[in-house]
N, C-alpha and C positions, 0 to 999 in steps of 0.2 A: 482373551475373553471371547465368548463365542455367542452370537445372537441369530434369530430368526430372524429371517427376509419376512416382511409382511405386506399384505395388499392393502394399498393407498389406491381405492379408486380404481381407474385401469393402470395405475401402475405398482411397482413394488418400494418397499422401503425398509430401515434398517431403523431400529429407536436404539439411539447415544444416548446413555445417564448422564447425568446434568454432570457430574461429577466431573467427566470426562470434555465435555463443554467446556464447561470454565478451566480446565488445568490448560485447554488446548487455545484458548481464546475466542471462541467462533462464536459470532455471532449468527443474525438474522441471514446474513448471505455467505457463504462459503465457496470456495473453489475446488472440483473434482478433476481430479485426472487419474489416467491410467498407465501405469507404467508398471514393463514386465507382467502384465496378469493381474495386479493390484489394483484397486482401488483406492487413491488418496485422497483425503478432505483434509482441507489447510484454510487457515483462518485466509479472508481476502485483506493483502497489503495495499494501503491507503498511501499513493505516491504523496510524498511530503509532511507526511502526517507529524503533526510535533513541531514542526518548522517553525510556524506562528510564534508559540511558544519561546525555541532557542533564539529567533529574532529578538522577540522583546527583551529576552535576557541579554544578550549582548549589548544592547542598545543602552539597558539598566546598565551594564558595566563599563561603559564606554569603549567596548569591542564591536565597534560597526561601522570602523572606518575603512574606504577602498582600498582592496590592493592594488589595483590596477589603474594607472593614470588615464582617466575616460578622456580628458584632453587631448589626447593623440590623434592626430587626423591622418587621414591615410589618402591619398588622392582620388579614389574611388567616393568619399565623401561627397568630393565637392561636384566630381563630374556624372556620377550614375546617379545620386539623389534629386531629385527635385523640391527644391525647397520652397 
């Protein structure tokens, strides 16, 4: 597809069909890079997003037990912490 550069003001900009929005998921903020001569815009990834979610699911199925024994003491417990 090929579109005009257009002026936003003092600067330039490019109009995306919605079309192409929603197939790509962008919202209100997006991330631009450049790489090789390109211009990419990429949806912005939400670290942990969904998480909340699979917690309470697991939790629902009684998948939320530790794997790792937290009762392990290690001697730097007792002597670098202050308790």
């Amino acid at each position: 597809m090929k579109t005009a550069i257009v002026r936003i003001g003092d600067s330039q900009g490019i109009r995306i069909p919605k079309a192409i929005i929603e197939e790509c998921g962008l919202a209100n903020v997006v991330e631009i890079t450049v790489k090789d001569g390109k211009v990419i815009i990429s949806p912005v990834s939400h670290s942990r997003q969904g998480w909340e979610e699979a917690f309470k699911e697991m939790a629902d199925n009684g998948d939320d037990e530790l794997l790792i024994d937290d009762r392990i003491k290690n001697s730097w417990d007792e002597e670098d912490w202050k308790w």
